[in-house]
C-alpha positions in Angstrom: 16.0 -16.2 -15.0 14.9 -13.9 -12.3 15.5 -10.5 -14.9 13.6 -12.8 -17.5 10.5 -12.6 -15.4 9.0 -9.4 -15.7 9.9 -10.1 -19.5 7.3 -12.6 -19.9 4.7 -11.3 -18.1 5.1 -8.0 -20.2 4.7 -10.2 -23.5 1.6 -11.8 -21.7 0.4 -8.5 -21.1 0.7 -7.4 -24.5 -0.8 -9.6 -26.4 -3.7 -9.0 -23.8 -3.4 -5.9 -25.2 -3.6 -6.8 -28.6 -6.7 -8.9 -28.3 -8.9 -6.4 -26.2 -7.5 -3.9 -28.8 -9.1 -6.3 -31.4 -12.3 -6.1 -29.0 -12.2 -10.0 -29.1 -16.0 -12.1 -28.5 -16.1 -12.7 -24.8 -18.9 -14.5 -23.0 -21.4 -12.4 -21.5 -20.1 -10.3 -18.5 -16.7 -10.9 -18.9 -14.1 -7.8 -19.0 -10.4 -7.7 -19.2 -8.5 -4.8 -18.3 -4.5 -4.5 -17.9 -1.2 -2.2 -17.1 2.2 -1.9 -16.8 4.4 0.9 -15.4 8.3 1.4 -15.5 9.5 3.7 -13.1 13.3 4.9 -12.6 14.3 6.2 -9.1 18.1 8.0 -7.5 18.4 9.3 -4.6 21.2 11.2 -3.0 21.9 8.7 -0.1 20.1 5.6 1.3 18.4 2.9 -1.0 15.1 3.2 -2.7 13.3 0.9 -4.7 16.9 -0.8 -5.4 20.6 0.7 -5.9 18.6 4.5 -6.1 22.4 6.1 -5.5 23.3 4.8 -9.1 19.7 5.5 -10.3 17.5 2.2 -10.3 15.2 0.7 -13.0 14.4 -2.3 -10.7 10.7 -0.5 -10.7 8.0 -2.1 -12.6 4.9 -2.9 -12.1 2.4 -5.4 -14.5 -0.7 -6.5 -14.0 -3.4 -8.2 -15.7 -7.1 -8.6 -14.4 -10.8 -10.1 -14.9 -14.1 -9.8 -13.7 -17.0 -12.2 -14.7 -20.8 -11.3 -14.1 -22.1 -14.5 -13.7 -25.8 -13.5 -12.8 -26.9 -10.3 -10.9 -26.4 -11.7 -7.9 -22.7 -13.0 -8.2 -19.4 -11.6 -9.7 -16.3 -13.2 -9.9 -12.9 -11.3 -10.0 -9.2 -11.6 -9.7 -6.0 -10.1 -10.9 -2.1 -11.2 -11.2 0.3 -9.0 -10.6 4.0 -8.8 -11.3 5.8 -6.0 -9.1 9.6 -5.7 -9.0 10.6 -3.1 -5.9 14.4 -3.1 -5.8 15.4 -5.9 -3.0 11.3 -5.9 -1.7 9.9 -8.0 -4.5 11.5 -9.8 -7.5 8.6 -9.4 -10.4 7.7 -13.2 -10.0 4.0 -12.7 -10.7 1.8 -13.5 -8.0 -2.1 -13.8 -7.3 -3.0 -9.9 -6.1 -6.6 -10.6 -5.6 -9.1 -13.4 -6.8 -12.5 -13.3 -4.6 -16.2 -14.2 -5.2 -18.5 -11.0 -4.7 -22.3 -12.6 -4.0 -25.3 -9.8 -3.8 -27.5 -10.7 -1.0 -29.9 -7.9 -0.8 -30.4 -5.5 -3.9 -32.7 -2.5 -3.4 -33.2 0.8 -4.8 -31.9 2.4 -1.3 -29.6 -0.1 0.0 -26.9 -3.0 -1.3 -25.6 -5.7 1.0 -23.5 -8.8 0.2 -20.4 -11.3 1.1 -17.2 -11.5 -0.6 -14.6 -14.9 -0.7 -11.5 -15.3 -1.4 -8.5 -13.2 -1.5 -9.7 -9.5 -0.9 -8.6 -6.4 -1.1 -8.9 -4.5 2.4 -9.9 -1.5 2.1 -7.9 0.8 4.0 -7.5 4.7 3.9 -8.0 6.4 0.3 -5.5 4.1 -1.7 -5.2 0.7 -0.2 -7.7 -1.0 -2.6 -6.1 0.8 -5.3 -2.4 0.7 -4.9 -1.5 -1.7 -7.7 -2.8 0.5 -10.3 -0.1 3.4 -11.1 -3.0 5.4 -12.6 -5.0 5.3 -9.3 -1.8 7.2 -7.5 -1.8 10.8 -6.1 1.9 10.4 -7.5 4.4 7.8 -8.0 4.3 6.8 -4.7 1.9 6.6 -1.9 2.5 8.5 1.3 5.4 6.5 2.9 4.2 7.1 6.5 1.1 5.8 5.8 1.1 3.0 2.9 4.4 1.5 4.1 5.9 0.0 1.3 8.6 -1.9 2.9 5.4 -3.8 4.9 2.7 -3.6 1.9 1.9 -6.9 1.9 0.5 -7.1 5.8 -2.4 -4.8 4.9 -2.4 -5.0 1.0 -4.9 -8.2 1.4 -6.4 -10.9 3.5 -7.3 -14.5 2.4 -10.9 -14.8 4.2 -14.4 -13.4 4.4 -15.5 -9.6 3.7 -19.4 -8.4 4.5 -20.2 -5.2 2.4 -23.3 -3.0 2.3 -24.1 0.5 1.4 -27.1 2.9 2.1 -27.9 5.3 -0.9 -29.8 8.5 0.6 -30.4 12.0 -0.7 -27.4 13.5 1.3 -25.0 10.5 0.2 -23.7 7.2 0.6 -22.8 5.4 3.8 -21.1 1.8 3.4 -19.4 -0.1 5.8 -16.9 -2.7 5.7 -16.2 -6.0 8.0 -13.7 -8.9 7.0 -11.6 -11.4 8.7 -9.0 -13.6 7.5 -5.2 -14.7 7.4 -2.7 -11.5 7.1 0.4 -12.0 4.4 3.4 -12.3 5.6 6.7 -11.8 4.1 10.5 -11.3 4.6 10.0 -7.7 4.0 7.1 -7.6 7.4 9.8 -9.5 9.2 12.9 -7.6 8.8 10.7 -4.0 9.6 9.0 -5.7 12.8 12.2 -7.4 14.2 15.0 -4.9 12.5 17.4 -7.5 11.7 17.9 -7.7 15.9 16.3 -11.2 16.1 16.8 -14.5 13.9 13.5 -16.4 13.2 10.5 -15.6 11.2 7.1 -14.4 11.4 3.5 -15.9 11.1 0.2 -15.2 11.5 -0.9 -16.0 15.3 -4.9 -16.1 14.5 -7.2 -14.3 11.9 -7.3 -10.6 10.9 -10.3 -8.4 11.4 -10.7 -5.3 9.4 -13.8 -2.9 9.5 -13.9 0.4 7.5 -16.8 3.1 7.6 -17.2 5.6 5.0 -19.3 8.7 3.7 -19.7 10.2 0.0 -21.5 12.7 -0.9 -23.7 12.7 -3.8 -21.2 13.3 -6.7 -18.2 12.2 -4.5 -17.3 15.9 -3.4 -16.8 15.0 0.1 -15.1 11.7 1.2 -14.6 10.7 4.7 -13.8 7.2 6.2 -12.3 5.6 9.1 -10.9 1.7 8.5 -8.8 -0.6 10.2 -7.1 -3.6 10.7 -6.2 -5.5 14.1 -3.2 -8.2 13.6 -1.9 -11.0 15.7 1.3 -12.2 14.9 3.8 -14.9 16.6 7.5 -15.9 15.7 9.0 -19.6 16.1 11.9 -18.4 18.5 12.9 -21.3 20.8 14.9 -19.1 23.3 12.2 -18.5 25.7 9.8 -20.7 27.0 6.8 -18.8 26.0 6.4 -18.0 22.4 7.0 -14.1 21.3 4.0 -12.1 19.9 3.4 -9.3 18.2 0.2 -7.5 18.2 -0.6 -4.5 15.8 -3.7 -2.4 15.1 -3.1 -0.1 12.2 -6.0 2.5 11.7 -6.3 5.6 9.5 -8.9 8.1 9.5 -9.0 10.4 5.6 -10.9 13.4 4.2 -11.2 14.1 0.8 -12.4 17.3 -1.3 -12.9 17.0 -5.2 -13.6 20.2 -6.8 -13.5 21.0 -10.9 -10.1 21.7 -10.9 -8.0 20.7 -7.6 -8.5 18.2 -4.8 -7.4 17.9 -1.1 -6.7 14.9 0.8 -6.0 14.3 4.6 -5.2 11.3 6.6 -3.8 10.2 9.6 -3.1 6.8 10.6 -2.1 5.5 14.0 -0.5 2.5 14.9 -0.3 0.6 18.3 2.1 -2.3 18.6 2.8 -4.8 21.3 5.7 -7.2 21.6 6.4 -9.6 24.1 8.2 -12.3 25.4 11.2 -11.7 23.3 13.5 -11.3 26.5 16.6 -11.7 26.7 17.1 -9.9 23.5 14.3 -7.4 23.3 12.2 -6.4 26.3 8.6 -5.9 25.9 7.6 -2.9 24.0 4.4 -1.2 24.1 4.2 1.9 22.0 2.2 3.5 18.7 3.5 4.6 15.8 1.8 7.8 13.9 1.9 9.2 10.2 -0.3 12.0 8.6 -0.2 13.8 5.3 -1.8 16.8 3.6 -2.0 16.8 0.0 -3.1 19.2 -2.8 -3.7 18.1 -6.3 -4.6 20.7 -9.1 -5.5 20.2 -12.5 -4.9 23.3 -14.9 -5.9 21.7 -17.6 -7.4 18.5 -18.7 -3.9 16.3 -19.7 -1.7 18.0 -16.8 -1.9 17.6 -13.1 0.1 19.3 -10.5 0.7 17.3 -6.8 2.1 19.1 -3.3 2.2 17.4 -0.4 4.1 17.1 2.9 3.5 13.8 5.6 5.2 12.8 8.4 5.7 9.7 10.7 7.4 8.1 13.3 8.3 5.0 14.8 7.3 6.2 18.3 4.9 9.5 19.0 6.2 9.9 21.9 10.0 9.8 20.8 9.4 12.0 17.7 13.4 13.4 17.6 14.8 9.6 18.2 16.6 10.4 20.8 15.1 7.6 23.3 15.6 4.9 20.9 19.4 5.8 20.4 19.7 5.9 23.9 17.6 2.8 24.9 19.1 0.8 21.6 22.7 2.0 22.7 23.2 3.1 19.7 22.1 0.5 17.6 19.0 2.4 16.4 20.0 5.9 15.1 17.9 8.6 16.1 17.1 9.2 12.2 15.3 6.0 11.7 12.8 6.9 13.8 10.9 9.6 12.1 10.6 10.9 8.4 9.7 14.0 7.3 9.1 14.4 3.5 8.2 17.1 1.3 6.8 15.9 -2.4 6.5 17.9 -5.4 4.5 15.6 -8.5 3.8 16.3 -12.2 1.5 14.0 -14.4 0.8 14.8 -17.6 -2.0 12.2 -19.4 -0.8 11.7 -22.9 -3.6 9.9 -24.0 -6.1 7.9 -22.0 -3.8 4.5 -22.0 -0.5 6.2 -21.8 0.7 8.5 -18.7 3.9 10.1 -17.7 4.8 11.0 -14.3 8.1 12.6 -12.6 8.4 13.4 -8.6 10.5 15.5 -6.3 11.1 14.6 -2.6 12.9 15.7 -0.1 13.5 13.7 2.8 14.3 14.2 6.7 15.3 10.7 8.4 14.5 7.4 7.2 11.9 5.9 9.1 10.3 4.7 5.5 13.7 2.9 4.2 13.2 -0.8 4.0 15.4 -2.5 6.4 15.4 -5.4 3.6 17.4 -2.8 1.3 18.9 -0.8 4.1 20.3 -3.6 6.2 22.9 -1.0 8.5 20.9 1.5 10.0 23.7 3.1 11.3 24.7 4.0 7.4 21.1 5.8 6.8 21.4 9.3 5.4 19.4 12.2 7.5 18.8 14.4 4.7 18.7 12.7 1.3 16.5 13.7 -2.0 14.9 11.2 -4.4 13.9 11.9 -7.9 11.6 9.6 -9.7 10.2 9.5 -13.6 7.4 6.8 -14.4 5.8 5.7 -17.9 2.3 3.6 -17.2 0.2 2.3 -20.0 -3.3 0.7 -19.6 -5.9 -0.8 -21.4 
């Protein structure tokens, strides 16, 4: 059954296909728009998006969303997605965003309204964006900064998002504040506790997210600074008071668009607190860090060319590991707690629904790995490459 899921979603999403292809009468305002994406992913050592050593096809990604302008002043929207990660996520398809978007001023200088429902938060260059493979610097996101092992904590909050934007002759300023519940999954709970701890995770109290961001007038120049402050708590009966987790994940980016090549920047920072989880874990207090440079260049209009080099670790102030093998006793290899990654990324656009994409990386520690597919972290290769190839269609 489970291998017969992203089966039928694909048929669904083809004869979507087939009927916007046919350009089908819609009611007023109403578009449809879809994609899917097949990726296949080894590696020399560790696990990646499934068995990776034996080369994995457990990558897929399909989706299939709407948007309906009501009136002027309200849009509805939503999207399903199916995603199969290796071990992360099965392909069951699941709702990725579905929200109301209400307009409550509209003037020739200046936009403000509300938004309900499930929302995207918009976080660093790609968050908002991450579900569409065509969206992608590459085939994947920088690791140290769009975990995928914990995408679904900042991919999207069930709650309430106020928008606005000033248009002026210099550019755009918008600004960003939400609140809402945080998603929680197996793969969250496995990263945050590392298999050390039975139990599971759950939202302690509301999310709140802000973002602030400048474009210039044809989108030359980005810059932004967004964030996210979580509260989380587990059901662990060992200790009288209840253990908590506290998180505020932040990232500040840069962009520059030219004719032929871009450059992108960010860095994103990361202080956790965890407590009461004695007598298995002591308190911890520290921030995780992850920052990336990246160069795009397009020689010509069906061909783009991607470098780029990130790093993160689990502790900034333990950037070789060494503390947490020591304090761990071993437990914790020094290795998982940094990576180090050098990516090399070709896309070639055969058409504008159909897109080809093969990746390069090499790979220093494994503070990326998903402990969900990476269990023994004792096991995790140092030095390890991945090679990746991904077909994406859209329409």
């Amino acid at each position: 059954m489970d291998n017969a899921r992203p089966l039928i979603v694909t048929l669904a999403l083809l004869f979507a296909s087939s009927l916007a292809t046919a350009q089908p009468t819609l009611p007023s305002g109403l578009r449809l728009h879809g994609f899917a994406s097949q990726g296949a992913v080894h590696t020399s050592g560790n696990r990646f998006h499934g068995d990776s050593p034996k080369t994995s096809f457990d990558f897929t990604e399909i989706g299939l969303n709407a948007s309906w302008r009501l009136n002027p002043r309200l849009l509805l929207a939503g999207q399903v997605l199916s995603r199969r990660a290796g071990d992360m996520s099965d392909g069951w398809p699941k709702v990725d965003f579905a929200l109301a978007d209400i307009t409550l001023v509209t003037e020739d200088e200046a936009r403000a309204g509300i938004r309900l429902g499930r929302l995207k938060n918009r976080l660093g260059l790609y968050n908002e964006t991450r579900d569409v493979p065509f969206t992608h610097p590459g085939i994947f996101l920088p690791q140290v900064v769009y975990f995928d092992k914990v995408r679904n904590l900042v991919l999207a909050t069930d709650g309430v998002q106020l928008h606005g934007e000033l248009y002026q002759p210099f550019g755009t300023l918008s600004a960003t504040l939400a609140s809402g519940r945080p998603v929680v999954d197996e793969n969250v709970e496995a990263a945050l506790l590392r298999g050390q701890i039975p139990g599971s995770i759950e939202p302690r109290e509301n999310s709140w997210l802000a973002s602030l961001w400048f474009h210039s007038p044809t989108e030359r120049i980005k810059f932004g600074l967004s964030g996210a402050s979580i509260a989380l708590q587990q059901d662990w009966n060992l200790t009288p008071a209840t253990p908590t987790i506290d998180l505020t994940y932040w990232i500040a980016s840069a962009q520059y668009n030219a004719e032929h090549w871009s450059f992108s920047t960010e860095y994103m920072g990361l202080p956790y607190r965890g407590r009461d989880f004695q007598p298995v874990r002591p308190n911890l207090s520290q921030t995780s860090e992850g920052y990336y440079a990246q160069l795009t260049y397009r020689p010509s209009p069906p061909l783009e060319l991607m470098l780029r080099y990130e790093e993160g670790f689990a502790d900034r102030d333990d950037r070789s590991g060494q503390t947490l093998a020591r304090v761990s006793q071993g437990l914790l290899p020094k290795q998982s707690a940094y990576s180090r990654i050098l990516s090399l990324g070709l896309r070639w656009d055969l058409s504008r629904q159909w897109m080809l994409r093969a990746e390069y990386q090499r790979h220093a520690g494994s503070f990326i790995l998903s402990e969900i597919e990476n269990p023994n972290l004792l096991e995790h290769d140092t030095h390890w490459d991945l090679f990746a190839v991904q077909a994406a269609f859209r329409f």
